[in-house]
VEXMAR-387897 format. One record per residue (C-alpha): residue number from 1; x, z, y. Coordinates in steps of 0.1 Angstrom, whole numbers, padded with zeros to 4 digits. Each point is the difference from the previous one (the first is absolute). Layout:
N
FIPA;nr;east;up;north
FIPA;NUM;X;Z;Y
...
This chain:
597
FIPA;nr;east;up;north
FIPA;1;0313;-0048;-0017
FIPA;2;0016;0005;0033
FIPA;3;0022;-0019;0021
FIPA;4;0034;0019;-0001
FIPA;5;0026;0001;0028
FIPA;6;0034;0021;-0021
FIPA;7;0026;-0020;-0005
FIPA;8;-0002;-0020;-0028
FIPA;9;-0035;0021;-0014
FIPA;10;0020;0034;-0012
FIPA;11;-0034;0012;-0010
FIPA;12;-0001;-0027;-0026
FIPA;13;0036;0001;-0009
FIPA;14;-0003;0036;-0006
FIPA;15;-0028;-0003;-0027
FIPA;16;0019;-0031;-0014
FIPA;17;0031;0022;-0009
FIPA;18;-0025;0025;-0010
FIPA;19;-0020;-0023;-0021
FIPA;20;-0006;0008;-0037
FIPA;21;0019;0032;0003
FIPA;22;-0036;0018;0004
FIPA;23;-0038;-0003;0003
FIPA;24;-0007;-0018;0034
FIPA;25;-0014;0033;0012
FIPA;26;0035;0020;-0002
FIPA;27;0019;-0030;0012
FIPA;28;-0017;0005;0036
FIPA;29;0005;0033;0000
FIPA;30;0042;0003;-0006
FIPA;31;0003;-0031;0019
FIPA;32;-0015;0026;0026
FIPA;33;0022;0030;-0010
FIPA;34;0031;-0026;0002
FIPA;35;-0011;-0009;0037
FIPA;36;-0007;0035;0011
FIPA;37;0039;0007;-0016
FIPA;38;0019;-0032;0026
FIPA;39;-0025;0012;0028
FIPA;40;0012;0038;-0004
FIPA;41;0033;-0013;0003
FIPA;42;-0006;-0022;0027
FIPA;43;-0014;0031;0022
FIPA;44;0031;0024;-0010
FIPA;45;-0023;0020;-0024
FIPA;46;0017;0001;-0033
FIPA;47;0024;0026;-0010
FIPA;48;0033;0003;0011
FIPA;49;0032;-0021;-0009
FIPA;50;-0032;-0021;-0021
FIPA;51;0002;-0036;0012
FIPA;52;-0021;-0029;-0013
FIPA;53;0015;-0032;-0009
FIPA;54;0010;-0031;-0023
FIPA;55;0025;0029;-0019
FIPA;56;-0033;0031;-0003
FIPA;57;-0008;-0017;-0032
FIPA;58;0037;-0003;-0014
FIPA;59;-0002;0030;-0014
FIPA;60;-0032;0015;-0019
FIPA;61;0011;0039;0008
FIPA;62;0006;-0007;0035
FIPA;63;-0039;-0016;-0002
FIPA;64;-0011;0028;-0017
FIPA;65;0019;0025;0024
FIPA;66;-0018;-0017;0028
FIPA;67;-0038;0003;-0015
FIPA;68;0006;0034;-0005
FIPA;69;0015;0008;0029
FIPA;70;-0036;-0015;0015
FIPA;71;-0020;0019;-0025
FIPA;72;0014;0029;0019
FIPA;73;0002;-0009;0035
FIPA;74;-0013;0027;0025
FIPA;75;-0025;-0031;0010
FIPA;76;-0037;0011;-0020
FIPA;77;-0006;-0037;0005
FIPA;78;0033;-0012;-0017
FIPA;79;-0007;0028;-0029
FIPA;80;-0034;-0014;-0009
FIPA;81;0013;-0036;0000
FIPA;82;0029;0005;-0022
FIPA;83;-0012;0032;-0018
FIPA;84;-0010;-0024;-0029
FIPA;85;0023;-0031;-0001
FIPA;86;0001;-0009;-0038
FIPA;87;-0011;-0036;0014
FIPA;88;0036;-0001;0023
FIPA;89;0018;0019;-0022
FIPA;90;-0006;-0023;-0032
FIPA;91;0010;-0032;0018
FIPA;92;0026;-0016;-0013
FIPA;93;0028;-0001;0028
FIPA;94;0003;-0032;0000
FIPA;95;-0034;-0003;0014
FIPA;96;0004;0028;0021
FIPA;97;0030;-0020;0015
FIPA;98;-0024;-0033;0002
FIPA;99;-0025;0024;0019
FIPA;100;0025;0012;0022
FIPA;101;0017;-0031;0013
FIPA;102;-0032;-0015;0005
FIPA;103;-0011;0025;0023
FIPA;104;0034;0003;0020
FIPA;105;-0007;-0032;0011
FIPA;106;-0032;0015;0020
FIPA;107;0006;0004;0038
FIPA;108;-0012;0039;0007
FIPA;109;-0024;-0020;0027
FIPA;110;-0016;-0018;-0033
FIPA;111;-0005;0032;-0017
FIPA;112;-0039;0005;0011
FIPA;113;-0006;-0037;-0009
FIPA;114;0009;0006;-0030
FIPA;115;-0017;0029;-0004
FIPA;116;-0033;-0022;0009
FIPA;117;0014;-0023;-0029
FIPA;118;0003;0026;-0026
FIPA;119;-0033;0017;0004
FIPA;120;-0017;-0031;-0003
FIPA;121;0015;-0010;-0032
FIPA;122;-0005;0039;-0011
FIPA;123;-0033;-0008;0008
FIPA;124;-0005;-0030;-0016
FIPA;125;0011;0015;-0036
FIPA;126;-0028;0024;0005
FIPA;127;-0022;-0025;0004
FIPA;128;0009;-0008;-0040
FIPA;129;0002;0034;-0005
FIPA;130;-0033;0018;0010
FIPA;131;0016;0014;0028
FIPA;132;-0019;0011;0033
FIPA;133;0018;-0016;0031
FIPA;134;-0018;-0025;0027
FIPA;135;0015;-0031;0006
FIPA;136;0026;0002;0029
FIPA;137;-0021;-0015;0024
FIPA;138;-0025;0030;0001
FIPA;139;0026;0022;0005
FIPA;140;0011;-0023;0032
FIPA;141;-0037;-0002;0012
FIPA;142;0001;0040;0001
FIPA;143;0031;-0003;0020
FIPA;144;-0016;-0025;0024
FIPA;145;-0034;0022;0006
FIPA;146;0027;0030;0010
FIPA;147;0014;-0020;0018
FIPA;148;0027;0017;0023
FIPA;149;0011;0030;-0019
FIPA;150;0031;0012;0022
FIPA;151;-0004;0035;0008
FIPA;152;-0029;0007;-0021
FIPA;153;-0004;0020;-0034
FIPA;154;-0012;-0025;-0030
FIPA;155;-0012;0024;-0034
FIPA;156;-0003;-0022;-0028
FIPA;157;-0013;0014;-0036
FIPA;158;-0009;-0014;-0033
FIPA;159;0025;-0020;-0028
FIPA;160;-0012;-0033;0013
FIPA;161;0010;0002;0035
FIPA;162;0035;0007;-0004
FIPA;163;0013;-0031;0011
FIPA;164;-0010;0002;0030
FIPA;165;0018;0030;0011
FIPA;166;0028;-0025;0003
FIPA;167;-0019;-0025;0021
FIPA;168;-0012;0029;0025
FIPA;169;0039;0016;0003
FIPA;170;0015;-0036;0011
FIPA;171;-0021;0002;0025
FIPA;172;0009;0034;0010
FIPA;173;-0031;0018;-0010
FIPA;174;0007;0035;-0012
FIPA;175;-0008;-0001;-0038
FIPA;176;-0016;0031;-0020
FIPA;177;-0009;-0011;-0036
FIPA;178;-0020;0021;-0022
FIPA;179;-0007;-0010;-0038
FIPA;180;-0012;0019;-0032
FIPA;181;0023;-0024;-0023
FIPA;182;0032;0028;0000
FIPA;183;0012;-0024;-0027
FIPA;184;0004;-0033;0023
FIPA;185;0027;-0002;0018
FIPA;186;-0006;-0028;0022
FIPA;187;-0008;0014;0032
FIPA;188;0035;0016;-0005
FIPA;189;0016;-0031;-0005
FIPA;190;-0013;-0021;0031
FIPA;191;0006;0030;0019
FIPA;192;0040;-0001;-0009
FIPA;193;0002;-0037;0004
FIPA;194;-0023;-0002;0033
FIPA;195;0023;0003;0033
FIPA;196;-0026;0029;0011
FIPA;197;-0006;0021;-0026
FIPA;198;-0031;0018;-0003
FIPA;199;-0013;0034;-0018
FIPA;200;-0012;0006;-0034
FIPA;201;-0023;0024;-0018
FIPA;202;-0019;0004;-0030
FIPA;203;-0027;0012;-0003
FIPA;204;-0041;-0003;-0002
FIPA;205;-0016;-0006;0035
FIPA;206;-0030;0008;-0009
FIPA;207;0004;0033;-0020
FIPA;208;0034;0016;0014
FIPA;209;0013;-0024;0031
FIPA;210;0039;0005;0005
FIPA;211;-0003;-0008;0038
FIPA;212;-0015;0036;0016
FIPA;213;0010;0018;0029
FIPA;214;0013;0038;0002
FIPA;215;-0036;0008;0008
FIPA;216;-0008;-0016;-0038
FIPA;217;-0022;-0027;0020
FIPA;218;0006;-0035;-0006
FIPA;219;0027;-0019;0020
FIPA;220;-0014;-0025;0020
FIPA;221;0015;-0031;0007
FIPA;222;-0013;-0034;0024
FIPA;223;-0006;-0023;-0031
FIPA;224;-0009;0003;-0040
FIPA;225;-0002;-0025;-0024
FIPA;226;-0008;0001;-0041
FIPA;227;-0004;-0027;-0023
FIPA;228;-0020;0022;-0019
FIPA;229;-0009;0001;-0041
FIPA;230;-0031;-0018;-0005
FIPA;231;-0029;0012;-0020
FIPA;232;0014;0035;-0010
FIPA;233;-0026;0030;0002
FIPA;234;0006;0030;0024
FIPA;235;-0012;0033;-0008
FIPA;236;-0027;0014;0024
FIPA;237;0015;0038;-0011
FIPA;238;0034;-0020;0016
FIPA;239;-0020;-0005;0032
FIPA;240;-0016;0033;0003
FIPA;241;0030;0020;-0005
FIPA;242;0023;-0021;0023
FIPA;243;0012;0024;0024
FIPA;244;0010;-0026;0029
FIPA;245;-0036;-0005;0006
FIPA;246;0006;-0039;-0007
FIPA;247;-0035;-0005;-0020
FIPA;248;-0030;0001;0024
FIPA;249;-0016;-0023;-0024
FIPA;250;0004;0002;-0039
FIPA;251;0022;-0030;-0009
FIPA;252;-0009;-0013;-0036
FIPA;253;0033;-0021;-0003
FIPA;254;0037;0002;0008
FIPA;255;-0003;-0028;0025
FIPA;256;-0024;0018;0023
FIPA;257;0017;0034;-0005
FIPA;258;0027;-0019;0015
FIPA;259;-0019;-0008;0031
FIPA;260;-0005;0034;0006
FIPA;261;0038;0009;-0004
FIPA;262;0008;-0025;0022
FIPA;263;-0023;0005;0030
FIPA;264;0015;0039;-0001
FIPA;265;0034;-0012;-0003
FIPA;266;0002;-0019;0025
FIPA;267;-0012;-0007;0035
FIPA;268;-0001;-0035;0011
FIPA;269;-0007;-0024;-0024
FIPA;270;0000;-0003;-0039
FIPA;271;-0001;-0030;-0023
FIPA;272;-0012;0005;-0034
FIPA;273;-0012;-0019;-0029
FIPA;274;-0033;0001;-0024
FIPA;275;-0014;-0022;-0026
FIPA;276;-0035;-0019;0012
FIPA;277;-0022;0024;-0017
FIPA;278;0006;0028;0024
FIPA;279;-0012;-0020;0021
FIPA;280;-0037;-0006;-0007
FIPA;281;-0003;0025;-0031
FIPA;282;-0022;0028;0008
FIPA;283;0024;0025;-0017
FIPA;284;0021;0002;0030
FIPA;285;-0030;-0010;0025
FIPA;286;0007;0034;0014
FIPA;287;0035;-0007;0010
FIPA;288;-0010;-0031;0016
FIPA;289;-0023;0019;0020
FIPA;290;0023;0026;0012
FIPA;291;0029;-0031;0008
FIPA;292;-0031;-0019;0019
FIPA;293;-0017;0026;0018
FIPA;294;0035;0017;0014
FIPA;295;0008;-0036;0012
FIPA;296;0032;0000;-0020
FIPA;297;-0003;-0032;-0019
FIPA;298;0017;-0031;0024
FIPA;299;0006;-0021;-0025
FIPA;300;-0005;-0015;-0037
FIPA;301;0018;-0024;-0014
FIPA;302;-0008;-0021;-0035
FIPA;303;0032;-0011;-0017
FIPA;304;0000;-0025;-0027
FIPA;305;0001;0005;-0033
FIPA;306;0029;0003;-0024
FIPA;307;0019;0014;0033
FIPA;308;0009;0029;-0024
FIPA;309;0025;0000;-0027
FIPA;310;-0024;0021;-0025
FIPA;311;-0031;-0009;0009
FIPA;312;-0022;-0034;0009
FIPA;313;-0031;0027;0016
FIPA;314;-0008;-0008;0034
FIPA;315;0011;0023;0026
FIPA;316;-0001;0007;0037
FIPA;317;0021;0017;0028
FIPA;318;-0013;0022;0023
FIPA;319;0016;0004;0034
FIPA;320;-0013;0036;0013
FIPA;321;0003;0018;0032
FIPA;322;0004;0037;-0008
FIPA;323;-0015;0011;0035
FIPA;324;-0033;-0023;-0003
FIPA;325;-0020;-0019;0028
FIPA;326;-0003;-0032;-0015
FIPA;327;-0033;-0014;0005
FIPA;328;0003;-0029;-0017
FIPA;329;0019;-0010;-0034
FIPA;330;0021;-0033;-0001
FIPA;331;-0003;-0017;-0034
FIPA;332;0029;-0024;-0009
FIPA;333;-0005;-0019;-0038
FIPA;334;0030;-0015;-0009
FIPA;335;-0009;-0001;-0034
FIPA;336;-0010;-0039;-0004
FIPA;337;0020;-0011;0036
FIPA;338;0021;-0018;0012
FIPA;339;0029;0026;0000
FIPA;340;0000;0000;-0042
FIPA;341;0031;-0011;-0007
FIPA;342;-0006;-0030;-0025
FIPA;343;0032;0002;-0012
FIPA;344;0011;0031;-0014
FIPA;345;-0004;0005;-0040
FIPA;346;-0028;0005;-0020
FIPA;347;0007;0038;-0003
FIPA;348;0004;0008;0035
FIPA;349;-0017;-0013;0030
FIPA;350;0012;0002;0035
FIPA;351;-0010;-0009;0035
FIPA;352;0014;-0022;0030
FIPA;353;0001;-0002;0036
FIPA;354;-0002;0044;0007
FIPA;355;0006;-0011;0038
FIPA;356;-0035;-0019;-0006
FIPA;357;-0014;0021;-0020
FIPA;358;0005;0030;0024
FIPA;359;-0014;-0023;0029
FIPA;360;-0033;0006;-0020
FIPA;361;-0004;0037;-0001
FIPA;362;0011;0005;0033
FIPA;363;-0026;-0025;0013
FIPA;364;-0033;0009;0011
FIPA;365;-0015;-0033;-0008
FIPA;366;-0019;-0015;-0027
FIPA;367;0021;-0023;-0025
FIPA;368;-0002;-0020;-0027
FIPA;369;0016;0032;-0016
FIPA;370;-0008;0032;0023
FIPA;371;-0024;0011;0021
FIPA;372;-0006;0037;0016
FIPA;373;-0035;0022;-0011
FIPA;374;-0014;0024;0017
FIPA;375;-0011;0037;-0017
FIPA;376;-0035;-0003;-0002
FIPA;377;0004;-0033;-0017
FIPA;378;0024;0017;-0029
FIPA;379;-0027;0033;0000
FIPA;380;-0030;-0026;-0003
FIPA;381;0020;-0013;-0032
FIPA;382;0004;0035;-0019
FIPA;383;0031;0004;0020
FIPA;384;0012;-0027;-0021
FIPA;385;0042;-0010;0008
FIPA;386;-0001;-0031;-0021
FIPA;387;0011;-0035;0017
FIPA;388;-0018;-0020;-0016
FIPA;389;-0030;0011;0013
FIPA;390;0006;-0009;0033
FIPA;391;0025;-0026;-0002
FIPA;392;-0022;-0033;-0009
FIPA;393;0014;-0029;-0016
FIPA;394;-0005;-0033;0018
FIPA;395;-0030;-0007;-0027
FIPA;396;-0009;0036;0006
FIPA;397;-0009;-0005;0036
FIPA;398;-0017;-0034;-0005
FIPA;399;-0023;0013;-0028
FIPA;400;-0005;0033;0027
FIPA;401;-0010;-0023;0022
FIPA;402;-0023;-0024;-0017
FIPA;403;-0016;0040;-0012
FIPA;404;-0005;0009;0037
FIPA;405;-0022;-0035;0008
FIPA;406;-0016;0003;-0034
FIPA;407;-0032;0021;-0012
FIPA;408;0017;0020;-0023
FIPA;409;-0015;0034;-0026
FIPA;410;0020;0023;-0016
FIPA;411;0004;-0007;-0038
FIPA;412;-0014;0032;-0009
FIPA;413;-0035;-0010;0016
FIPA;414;0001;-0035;-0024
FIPA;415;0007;0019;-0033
FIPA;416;0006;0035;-0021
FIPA;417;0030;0010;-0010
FIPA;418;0006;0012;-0039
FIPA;419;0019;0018;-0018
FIPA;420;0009;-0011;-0036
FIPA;421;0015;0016;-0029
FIPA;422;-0002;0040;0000
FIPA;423;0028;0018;0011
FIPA;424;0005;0021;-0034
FIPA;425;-0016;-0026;-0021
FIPA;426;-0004;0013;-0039
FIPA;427;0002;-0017;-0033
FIPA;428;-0038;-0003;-0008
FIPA;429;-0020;-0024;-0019
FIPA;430;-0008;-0023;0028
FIPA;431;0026;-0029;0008
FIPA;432;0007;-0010;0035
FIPA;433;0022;-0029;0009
FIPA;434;0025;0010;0028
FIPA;435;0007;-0025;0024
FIPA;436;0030;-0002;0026
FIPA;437;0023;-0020;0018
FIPA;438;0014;-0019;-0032
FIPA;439;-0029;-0013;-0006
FIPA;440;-0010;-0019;0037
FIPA;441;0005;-0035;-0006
FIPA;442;0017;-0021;0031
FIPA;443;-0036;-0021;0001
FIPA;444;-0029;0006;-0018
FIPA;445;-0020;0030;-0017
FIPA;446;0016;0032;-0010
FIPA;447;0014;-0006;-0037
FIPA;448;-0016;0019;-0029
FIPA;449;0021;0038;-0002
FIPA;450;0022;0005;-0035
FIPA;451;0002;0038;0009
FIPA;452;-0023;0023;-0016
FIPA;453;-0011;0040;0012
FIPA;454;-0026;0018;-0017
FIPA;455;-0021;0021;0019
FIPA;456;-0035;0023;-0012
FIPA;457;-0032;-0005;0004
FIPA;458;-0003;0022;0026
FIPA;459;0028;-0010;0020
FIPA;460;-0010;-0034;-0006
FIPA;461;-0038;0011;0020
FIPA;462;0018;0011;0030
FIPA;463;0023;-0027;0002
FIPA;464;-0032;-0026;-0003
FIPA;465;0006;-0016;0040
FIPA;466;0036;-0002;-0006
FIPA;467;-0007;-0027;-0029
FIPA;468;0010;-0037;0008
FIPA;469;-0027;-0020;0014
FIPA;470;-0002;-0037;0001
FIPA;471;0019;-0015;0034
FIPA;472;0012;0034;0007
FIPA;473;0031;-0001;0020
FIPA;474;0031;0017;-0009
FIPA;475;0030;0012;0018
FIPA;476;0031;0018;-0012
FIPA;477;0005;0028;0025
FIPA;478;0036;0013;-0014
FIPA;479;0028;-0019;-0013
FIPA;480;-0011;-0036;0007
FIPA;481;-0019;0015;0028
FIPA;482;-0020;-0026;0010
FIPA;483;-0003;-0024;-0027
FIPA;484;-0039;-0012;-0005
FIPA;485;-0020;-0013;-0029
FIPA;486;-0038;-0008;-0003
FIPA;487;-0018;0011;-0035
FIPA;488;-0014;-0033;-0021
FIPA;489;-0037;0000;-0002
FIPA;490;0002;0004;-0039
FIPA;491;0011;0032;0001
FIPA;492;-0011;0022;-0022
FIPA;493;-0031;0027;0015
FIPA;494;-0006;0014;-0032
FIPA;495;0007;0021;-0027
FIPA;496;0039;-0001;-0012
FIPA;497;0028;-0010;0018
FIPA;498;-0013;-0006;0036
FIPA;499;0031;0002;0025
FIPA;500;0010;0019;0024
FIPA;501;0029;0002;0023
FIPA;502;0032;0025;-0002
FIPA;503;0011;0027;0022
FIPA;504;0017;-0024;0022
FIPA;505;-0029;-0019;0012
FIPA;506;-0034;-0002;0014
FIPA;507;-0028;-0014;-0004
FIPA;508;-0020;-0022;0035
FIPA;509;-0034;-0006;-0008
FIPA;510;-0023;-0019;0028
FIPA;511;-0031;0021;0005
FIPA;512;-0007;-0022;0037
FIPA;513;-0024;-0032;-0002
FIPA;514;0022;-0009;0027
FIPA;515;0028;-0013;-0024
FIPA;516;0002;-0018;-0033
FIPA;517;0028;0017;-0021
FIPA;518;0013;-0031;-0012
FIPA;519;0004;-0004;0038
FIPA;520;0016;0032;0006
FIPA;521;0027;-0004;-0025
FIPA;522;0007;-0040;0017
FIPA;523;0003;0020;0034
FIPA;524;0022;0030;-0021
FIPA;525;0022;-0027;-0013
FIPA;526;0005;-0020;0031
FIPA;527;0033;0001;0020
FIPA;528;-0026;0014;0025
FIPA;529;-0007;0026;-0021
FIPA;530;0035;0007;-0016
FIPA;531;0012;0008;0034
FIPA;532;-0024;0025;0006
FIPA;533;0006;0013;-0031
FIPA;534;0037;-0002;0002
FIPA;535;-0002;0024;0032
FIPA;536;-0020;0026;-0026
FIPA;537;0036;0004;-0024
FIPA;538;0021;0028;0003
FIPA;539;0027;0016;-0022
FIPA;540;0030;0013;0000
FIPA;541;0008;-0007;-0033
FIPA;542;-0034;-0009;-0014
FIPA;543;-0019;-0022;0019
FIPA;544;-0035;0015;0009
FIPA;545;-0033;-0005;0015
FIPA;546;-0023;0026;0020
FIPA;547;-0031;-0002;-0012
FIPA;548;-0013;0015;0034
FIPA;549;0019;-0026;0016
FIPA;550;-0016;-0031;-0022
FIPA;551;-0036;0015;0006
FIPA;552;0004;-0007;0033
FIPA;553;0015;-0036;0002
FIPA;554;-0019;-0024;0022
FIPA;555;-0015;-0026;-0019
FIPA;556;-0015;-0034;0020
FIPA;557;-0031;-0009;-0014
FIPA;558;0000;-0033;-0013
FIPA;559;-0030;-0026;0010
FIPA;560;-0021;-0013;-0026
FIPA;561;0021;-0036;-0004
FIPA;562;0030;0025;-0001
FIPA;563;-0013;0018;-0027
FIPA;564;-0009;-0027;-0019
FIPA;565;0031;-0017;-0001
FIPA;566;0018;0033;-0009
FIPA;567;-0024;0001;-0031
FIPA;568;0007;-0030;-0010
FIPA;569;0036;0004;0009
FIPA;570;-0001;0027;-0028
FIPA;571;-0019;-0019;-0028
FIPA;572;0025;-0027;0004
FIPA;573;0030;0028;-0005
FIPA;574;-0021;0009;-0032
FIPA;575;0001;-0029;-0016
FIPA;576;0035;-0008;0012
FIPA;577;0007;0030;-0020
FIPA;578;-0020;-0014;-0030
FIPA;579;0013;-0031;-0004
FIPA;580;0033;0017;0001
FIPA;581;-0006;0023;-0024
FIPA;582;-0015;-0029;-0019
FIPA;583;0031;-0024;-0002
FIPA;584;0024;0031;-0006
FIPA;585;-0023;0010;-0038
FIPA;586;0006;-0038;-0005
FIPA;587;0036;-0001;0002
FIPA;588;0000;0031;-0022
FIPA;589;-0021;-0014;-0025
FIPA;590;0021;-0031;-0005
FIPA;591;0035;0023;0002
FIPA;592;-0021;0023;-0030
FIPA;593;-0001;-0035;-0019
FIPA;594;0038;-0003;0000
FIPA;595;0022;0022;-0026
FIPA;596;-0025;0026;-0004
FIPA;597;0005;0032;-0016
């Protein structure tokens, strides 16, 4: 957690007089309610002749009198908060009497400290509770890339970034929050509690936005930000009948829908969030485009895993400058760096050192973590916006650079690529032994497949090249992307039950007299070869590999002592593997001997 500055941690003390009362979630929330109650009072704001102190919770129909005295207030903000108070109104008094003399003791210059305090543990029982905050320190690193937000409109939209509407107002930003989630009240909340409070609305952005002008156009404000929904679908029919003239490209999900709210929102910058796959996936290719070739991309930003409290997908943040002109794009990968905070729990992950972390992206140099690319570099790559393929590892840029001295041939010049099982595969007479991940051994030959498919005759003839084929090499392309297996020469080329591979893989056969297979796979295996391969996975939730992308992998060819060693490097796996499998039936056998059935 964090390191907390109240007096004596009232965040803490608050859910400990709450404790067992209610599920963790609902603690953090009247905790909330309770502090937005002392900090109305502390700012003159609750009704008249109503005073908060160690006697409110003497007697239950003076409580009561008060909630409902806030459930009608002329204040919209204080009516949503307390419009549904069964949580306050069911406490027994004498916690409600606990809950108020520990905040009493709160200075009113503490009171956005322990604001900080109780959004973070409101975050944290989300994190249990498949919620969908970031950690706190995301929120802060937003704060730190606006930088000075005196003066300057902030528009901030989706459930997620709602806390940090508070972090923007302490710093005298002028708030506007926009969410769809009418039924969450926590915007309200920090809003009452926060010594600048900020405006409200509900409603959908992206199909009826509350904030228009008189002329029905959209307000505009300097900054936007969204922590937006990942992976949901947008309609095109959405996009075509938008009446803001937001969509000049089709966006296939909510996340890039939000871009283009965003960059018509507002005028001078916008932060938003997507998972990885926008990135690279050619779905949204054409959003990319748009972003790249208007020079509105500045920067991109991988975050760790797990930095979510619902999801462990991999996401980045784009920094966007609504006007365009940027030439060149400045990737930042934070994912495996430095600035992962090591110590935060195993649901949450956080990061460290934002002042270094900025430093980064607003460098123009080349880092261990960052450097800047120019436009035709990103076009050249499909317009792709993914860090990690331009950020290299330091074993990245030593293999690159034993590649550049070496005489290297694409891998798709050495072998041909094949398909294996049928996509609609029937239940014929002929059986075909399905091989996958789960059955690529750690050394050795590829075990003998359990799993059966039949398939017909004639789907069996024009499947014939995608039958296993002594020392083929196979590599899982989805899932285990990556994982790699070489066929034993006895298998079968004949009649019933030859293999072949599943959906999720493909088969590398060496057509080239310019490299053994046995060879191949040695090279395939080696760290050499895993960190070229490495570089090939993608995913945002499934880890992938482009086929496109693995045809064209450089490949060193390997001299003719090379090669022989890697050959015999692979017999010796192969028996490795036999005598293992050897000494495992003979422990069996002697355990079959004992107490059998």
């Amino acid at each position: 957690m964090q390191n907390f500055k109240t007096s004596e941690n009232t965040a803490y003390q608050l859910y400990d007089v709450l404790r067992g009362q209610n599920i963790l979630e609902t603690n953090s929330i009247t905790a909330l309610k309770m502090t937005a109650m002392y900090s109305l009072f502390f700012r003159n704001k609750l009704p008249e002749d109503i005073k908060l102190d160690s006697s409110t919770a003497e007697n239950r129909d003076k409580w009561l009198a008060l909630l409902d005295s806030l459930k009608n207030s002329e204040d919209e903000q204080v009516q949503r908060v307390f419009a549904n108070s069964k949580d306050v109104e069911q406490l027994p008094m004498s916690l409600v009497s606990k809950l108020l003399q520990t905040l009493l003791k709160v200075p009113e210059q503490e009171i956005n400290q322990l604001v900080r305090e109780l959004i973070i543990l409101h975050i944290s029982s989300q994190s249990k509770m498949n919620g969908y905050y970031a950690h706190i320190s995301l929120y802060d690193l937003v704060a730190a890339i606006l930088g000075d937000v005196h003066n300057k409109s902030v528009y901030i939209a989706s459930p997620a970034t709602a806390p940090l509407c508070t972090i923007i107002s302490e710093k005298n930003g002028d708030v506007s929050y926009e969410t769809i989630n009418a039924d969450l009240i926590i915007a309200d909340v920090l809003s009452l509690i926060s010594s600048d409070s900020f405006d409200v609305n509900y409603a959908n952005p992206l199909l009826s936005p509350s904030y228009t002008d008189d002329k029905n156009q959209l307000q505009l404000f300097d900054y936007g930000v969204s922590f937006s929904p990942m992976g949901v679908r947008f309609s095109s029919k959405n996009a075509e009948n938008d009446k803001y003239g937001r969509y000049e490209v089709v966006p296939k999900k909510i996340e890039t829908a939000d871009i283009f709210h965003l960059i018509k929102q507002c005028s001078e910058k916008v932060i938003t969030t997507v998972s990885e796959g926008i990135l690279f996936s050619s779905m949204e290719k054409p959003v990319r485009q748009y972003l790249i070739d208007k020079g509105m991309v500045s920067t991109v930003i991988s975050l760790p895993s797990n930095i979510w409290t619902s999801t462990g997908v991999k996401t980045s943040m784009l920094i966007l400058d609504p006007k365009g002109g940027n030439d060149q794009v400045r990737f930042v990968d934070l994912s495996e760096s430095e600035f992962v905070d090591k110590t935060t729990n195993r649901w949450l992950v956080g990061l460290t050192d934002i002042e270094g972390i900025l430093a980064h992206i607003e460098s123009g140099d080349e880092t261990d973590y960052a450097l800047s690319v120019d436009r035709q570099s990103i076009i050249d790559k499909e317009y792709s916006l993914y860090s990690a393929a331009y950020i290299l590892s330091p074993e990245e840029k030593k293999v690159q650079s034993i590649i550049a001295k070496s005489e290297t041939i694409d891998l798709d010049r050495l072998v041909r690529f094949e398909r294996g099982l049928p996509f609609n595969a029937d239940e014929g007479d002929y059986t075909v032994l399905e091989v996958g991940a789960g059955e690529i051994e750690g050394i050795g030959d590829i075990a003998t497949p359990t799993k059966e498919v039949g398939i017909s005759e004639s789907v069996r003839a024009k499947n014939e090249a995608g039958f296993l084929q002594p020392n083929d090499i196979v590599m899982i392309l989805k899932g285990s992307a990556g994982k790699l297996g070489i066929v034993p020469e006895s298998v079968p080329t004949k009649g019933d039950q030859r293999w072949m591979v599943n959906k999720s893989a493909i088969v590398i056969r060496v057509t080239s007299s310019k490299v053994d297979p046995r060879a191949l796979y040695t090279y395939l295996k080696s760290d050499f070869g895993t960190v070229q391969i490495s570089r090939l996975i993608k995913g945002a939730t499934i880890a992938n590999i482009s086929l496109k992308e693995l045809k064209q992998m450089p490949v060193i060819i390997p001299s003719e002592d090379e090669q022989n060693e890697a050959i015999a490097c692979t017999q010796k796996s192969r028996e490795t593997q036999q005598t293992i499998q050897k000494l495992l039936d003979e422990q069996q056998a002697r355990q079959s001997k004992l107490w059998a059935v």
